[in-house]
C-alpha angles and dihedrals in degrees: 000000000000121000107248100173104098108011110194105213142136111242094213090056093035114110114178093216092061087073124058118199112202124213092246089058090056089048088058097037088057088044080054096056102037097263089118089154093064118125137156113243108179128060106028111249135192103215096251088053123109117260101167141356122228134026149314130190123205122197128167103187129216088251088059097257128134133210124188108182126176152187109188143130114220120247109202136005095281139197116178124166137187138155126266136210124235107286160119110260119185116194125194101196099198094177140357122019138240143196119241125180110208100201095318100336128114120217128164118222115211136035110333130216114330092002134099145173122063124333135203122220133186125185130181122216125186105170129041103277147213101240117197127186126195127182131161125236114275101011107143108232126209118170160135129216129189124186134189137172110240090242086071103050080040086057094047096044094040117120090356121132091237126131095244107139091107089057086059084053099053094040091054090051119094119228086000106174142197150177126207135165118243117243111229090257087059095051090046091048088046093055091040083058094043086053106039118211117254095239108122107284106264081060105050092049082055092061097039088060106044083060092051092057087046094053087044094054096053087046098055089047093061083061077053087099146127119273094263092056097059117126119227130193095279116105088244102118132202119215125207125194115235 
């Protein structure tokens, strides 16, 4: 198994295909990060096959958050599923899309129809979940995830003068989704996490955390709107300029 963690390359001499990820390296990542239950289950894999090229870097941070960035083109149609914990979870899609689908329903992630460019994406979850994820053969992913428990966010926001009665909305809301457009600053913080400084690794997980929070931060103000903006747990998305 190769330690993805902190991956030391170059982004202009990275190329996703030069690195194969079997199927047996993203069993014991998920072991890693609590998602025991992951499997592939579709196509069929020996564990040496390849399931994906390129890279992924796992990070839970001191604070409790977690932070699961990637570069990687997708090797086959695949269908993998585990179950998740209650959370906020916060994606930047930088490139490519996917379908996930958050305890029945189905979200893209990515630009929709007659967009482009990255695309910000926040999901509630109260209840351990069903997680599917669907991607098509030879899509390039780049991409940052970010994942809390509510009772973080709970402990941060606790006791503060911030309008923040529509984000205990939206946390008590299963399968609440949203859509918001990165600001420059999140898309530069997303590629800095996708490719991790070269400082010695406490450090750089340092790092990698202090921009999550930062991306995190951007995202939950977004959910910072009037009554009539609130999202729900419909796919209909709102959008808010940055």
């Amino acid at each position: 198994m190769v330690d993805r963690t902190i991956v030391e390359v170059s982004p202009r001499r990275f190329r996703p295909a030069d690195t194969a990820v079997t199927s047996a390296d993203l069993q014991e990542m998920a072991i890693n990060t609590d998602a025991e239950t992951f499997h592939i289950s579709a196509p069929v894999l020996a564990r040496k096959d390849t399931a994906i090229h390129g890279r992924m870097n796992n990070m839970r941070g001191h604070s409790g958050l977690f932070v699961h960035a990637t570069d990687t083109v997708e090797a086959h149609d695949l269908l993998a599923e585990w179950e998740m914990s209650p959370a906020c979870t916060v994606a930047v899609m930088l490139e490519g899309d996917l379908v996930v689908k958050l305890d029945g329903l189905d979200v893209r992630l990515g630009p929709g129809a007659g967009q482009d460019g990255p695309t910000g994406h926040i999901w509630s979850l109260t209840q351990v979940s069903k997680m599917v994820r669907l991607s098509r053969k030879g899509t390039r992913v780049r991409k940052v995830i970010i994942t809390v428990p509510w009772d973080w966010i709970d402990r941060i926001l606790a006791d503060k003068d911030l309008p923040n009665r529509n984000l205990a909305k939206f946390a008590a809301t299963h399968r609440g989704y949203a859509t918001w457009r990165p600001s420059l600053r999140a898309v530069a913080l997303a590629e800095q996490i996708i490719n991790p400084s070269r400082a010695p690794a406490p450090l750089a997980r340092m790092a990698v955390e202090s921009r999550a929070i930062e991306i995190l931060r951007e995202a939950l103000e977004s959910l910072i709107a009037t009554e009539s903006e609130l999202p729900c747990a419909a796919p209909a998305t709102k959008t808010q300029a940055k």
